[in-house]
Backbone as ProteinMPNN parsed JSONL, in Angstrom:
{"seq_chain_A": "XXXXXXXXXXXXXXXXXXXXXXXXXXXXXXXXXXXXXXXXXXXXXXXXXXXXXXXXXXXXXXXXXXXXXXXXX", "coords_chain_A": {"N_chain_A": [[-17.071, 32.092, -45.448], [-16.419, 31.006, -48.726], [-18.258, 31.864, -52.003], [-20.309, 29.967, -54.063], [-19.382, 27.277, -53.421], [-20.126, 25.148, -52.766], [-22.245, 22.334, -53.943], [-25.503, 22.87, -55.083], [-28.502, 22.338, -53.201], [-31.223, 20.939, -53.173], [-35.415, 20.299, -53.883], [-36.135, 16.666, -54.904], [-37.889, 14.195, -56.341], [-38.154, 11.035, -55.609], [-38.789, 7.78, -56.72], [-40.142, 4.985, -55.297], [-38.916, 1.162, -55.674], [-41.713, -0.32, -55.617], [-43.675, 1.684, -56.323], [-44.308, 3.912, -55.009], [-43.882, 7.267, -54.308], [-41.449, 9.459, -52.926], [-40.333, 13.144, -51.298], [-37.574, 14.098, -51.502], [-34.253, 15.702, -50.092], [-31.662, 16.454, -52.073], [-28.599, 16.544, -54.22], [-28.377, 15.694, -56.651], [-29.583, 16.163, -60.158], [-31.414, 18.129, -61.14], [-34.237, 20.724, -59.615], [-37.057, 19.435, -58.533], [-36.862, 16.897, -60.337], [-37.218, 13.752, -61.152], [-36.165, 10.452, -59.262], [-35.667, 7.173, -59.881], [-35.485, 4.042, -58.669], [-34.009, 1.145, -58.299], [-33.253, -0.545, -56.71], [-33.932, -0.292, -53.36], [-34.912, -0.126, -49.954], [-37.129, -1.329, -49.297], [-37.443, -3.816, -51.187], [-34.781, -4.902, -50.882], [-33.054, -7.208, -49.864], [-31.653, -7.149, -47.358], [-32.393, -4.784, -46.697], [-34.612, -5.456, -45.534], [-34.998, -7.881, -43.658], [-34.835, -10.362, -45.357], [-35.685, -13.588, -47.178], [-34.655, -15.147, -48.165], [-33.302, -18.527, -48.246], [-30.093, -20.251, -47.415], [-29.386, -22.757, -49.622], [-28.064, -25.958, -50.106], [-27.362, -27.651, -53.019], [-25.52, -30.355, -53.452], [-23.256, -28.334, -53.707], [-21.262, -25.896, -52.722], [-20.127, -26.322, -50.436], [-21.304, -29.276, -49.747], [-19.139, -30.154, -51.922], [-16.529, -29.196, -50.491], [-16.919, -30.75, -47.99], [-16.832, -33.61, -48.755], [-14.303, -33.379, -50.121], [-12.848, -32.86, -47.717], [-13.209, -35.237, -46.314], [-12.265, -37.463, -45.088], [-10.483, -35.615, -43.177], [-11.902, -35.383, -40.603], [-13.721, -33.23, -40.657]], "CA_chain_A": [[-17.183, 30.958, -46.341], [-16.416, 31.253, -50.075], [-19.255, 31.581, -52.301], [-19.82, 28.769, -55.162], [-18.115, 26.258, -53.324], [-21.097, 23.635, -52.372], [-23.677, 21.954, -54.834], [-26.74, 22.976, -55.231], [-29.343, 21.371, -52.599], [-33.005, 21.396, -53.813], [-36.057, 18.528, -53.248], [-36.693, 15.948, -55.962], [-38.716, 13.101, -56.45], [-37.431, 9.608, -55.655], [-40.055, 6.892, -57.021], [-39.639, 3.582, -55.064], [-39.823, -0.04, -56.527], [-43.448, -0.32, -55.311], [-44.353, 3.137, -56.819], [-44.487, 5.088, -53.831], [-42.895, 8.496, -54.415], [-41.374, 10.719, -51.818], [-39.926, 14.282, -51.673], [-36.198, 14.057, -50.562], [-33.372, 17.158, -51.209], [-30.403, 16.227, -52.806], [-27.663, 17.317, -54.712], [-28.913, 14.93, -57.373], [-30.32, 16.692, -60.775], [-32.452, 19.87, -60.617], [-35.207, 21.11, -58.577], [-38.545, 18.777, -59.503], [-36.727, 15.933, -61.425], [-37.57, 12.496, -60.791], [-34.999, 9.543, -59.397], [-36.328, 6.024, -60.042], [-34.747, 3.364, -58.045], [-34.216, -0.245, -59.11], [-33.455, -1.206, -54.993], [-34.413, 0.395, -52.236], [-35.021, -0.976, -48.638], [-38.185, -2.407, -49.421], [-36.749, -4.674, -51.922], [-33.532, -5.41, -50.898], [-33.174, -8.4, -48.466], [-30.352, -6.642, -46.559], [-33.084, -4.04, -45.199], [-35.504, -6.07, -45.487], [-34.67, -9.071, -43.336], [-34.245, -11.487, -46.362], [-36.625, -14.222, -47.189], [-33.939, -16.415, -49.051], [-31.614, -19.258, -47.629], [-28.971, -20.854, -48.338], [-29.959, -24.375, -49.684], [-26.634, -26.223, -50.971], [-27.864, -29.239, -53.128], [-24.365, -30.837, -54.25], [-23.059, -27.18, -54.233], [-19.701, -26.058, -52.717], [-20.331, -27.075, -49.205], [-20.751, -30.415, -50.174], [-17.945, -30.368, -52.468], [-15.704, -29.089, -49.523], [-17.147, -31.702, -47.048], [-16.635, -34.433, -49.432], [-13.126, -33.906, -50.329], [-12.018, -33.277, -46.481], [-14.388, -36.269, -45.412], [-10.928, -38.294, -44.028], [-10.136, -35.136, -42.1], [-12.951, -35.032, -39.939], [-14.894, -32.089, -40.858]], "C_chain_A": [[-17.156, 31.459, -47.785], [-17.849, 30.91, -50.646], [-19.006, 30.249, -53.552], [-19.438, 27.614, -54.602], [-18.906, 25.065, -53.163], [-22.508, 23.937, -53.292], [-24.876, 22.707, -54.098], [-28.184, 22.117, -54.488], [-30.919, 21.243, -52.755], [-33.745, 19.669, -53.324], [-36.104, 17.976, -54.843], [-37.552, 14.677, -55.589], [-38.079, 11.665, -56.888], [-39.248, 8.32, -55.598], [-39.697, 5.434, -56.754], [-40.204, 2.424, -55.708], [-41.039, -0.547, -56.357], [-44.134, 0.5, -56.1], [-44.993, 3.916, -56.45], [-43.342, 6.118, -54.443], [-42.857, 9.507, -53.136], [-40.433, 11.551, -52.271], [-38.818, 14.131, -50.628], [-35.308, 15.618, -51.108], [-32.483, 16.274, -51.231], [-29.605, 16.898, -53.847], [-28.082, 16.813, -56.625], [-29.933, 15.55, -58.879], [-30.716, 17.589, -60.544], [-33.674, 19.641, -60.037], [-36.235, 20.246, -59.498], [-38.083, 17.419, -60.181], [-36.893, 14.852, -60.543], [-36.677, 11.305, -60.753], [-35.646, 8.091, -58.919], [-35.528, 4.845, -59.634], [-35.363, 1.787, -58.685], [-34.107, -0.671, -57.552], [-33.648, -0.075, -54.226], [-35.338, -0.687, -50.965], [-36.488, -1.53, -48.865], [-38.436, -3.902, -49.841], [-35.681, -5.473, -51.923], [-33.332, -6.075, -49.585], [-32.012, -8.095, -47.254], [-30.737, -5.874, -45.657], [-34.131, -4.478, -44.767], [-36.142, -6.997, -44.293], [-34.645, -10.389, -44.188], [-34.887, -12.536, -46.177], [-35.499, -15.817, -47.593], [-33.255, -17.147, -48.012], [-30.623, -20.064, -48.282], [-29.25, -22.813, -48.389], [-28.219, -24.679, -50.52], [-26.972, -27.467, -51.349], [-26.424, -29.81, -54.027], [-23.146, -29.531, -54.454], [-21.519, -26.753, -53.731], [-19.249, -26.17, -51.124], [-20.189, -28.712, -48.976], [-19.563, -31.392, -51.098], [-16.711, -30.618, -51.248], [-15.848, -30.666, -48.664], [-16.556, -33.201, -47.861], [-15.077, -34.462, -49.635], [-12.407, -34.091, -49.388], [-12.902, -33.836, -45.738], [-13.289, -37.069, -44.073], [-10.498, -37.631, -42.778], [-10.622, -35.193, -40.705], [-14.044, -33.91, -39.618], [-16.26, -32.571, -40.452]], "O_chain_A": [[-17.926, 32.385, -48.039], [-18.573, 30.047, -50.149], [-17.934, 29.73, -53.862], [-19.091, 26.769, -55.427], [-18.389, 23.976, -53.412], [-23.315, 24.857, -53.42], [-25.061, 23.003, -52.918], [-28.842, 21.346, -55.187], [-31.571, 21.849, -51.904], [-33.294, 18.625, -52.853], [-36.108, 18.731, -55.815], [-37.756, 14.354, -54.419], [-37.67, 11.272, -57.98], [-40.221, 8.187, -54.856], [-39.133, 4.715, -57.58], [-41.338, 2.337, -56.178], [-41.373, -1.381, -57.199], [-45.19, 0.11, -56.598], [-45.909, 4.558, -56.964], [-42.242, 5.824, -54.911], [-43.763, 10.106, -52.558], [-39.715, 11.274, -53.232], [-38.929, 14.058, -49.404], [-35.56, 16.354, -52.062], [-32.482, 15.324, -50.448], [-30.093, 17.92, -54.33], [-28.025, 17.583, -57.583], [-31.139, 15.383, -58.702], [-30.346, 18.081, -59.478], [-34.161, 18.514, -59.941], [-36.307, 20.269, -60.726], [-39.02, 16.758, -60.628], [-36.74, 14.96, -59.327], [-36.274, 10.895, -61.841], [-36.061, 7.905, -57.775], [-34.68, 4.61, -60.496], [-36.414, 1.408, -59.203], [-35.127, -1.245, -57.171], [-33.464, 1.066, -54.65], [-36.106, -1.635, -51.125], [-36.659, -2.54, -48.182], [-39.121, -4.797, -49.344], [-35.501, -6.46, -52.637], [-33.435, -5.559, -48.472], [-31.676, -8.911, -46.396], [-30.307, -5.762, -44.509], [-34.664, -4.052, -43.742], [-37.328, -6.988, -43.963], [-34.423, -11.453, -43.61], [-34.921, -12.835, -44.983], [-35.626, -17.017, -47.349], [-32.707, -16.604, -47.052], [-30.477, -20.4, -49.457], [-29.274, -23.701, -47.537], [-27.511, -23.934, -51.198], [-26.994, -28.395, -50.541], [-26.384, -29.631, -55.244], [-22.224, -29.703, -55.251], [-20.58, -27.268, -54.337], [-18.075, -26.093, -50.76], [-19.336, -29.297, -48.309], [-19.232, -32.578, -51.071], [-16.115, -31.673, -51.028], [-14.992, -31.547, -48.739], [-15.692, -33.801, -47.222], [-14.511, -35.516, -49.343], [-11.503, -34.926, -49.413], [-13.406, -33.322, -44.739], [-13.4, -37.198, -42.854], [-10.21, -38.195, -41.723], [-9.862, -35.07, -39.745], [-14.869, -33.772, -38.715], [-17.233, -31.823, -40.549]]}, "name": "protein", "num_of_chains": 1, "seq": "XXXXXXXXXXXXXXXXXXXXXXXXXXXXXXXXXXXXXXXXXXXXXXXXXXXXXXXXXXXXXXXXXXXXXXXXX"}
């Protein structure tokens, strides 16, 4: 294997949107530095299971329905 050829893998400090911090490695900055996340699965309704729904008050559901009312939608 050539030398040089792959980053640098060390641990750093990833500080989640709660302000829990854990020790991950990555390629990511130097040894010790700190990576501060705006999402992360705690936060984000995707890993979450997602609290929101879809409410459509006049919105583009009812637009649709409304203009192909004749069709039978």
């Amino acid at each position: 294997m050539k030398a040089d050829t792959h980053p640098d893998y060390h641990l750093i400090n990833v500080k989640m949107t709660d302000g829990t911090m854990l020790v991950m490695k990555s390629t990511w900055g130097a040894e010790g530095d700190q990576l501060a996340l705006d999402i992360d699965p705690t936060a984000h309704p995707a890993w979450n299971g997602g609290s929101s729904r879809l409410l459509d008050t006049g919105g583009r559901v009812s637009k649709f329905k409304n203009k192909y009312a004749g069709l039978g939608f």
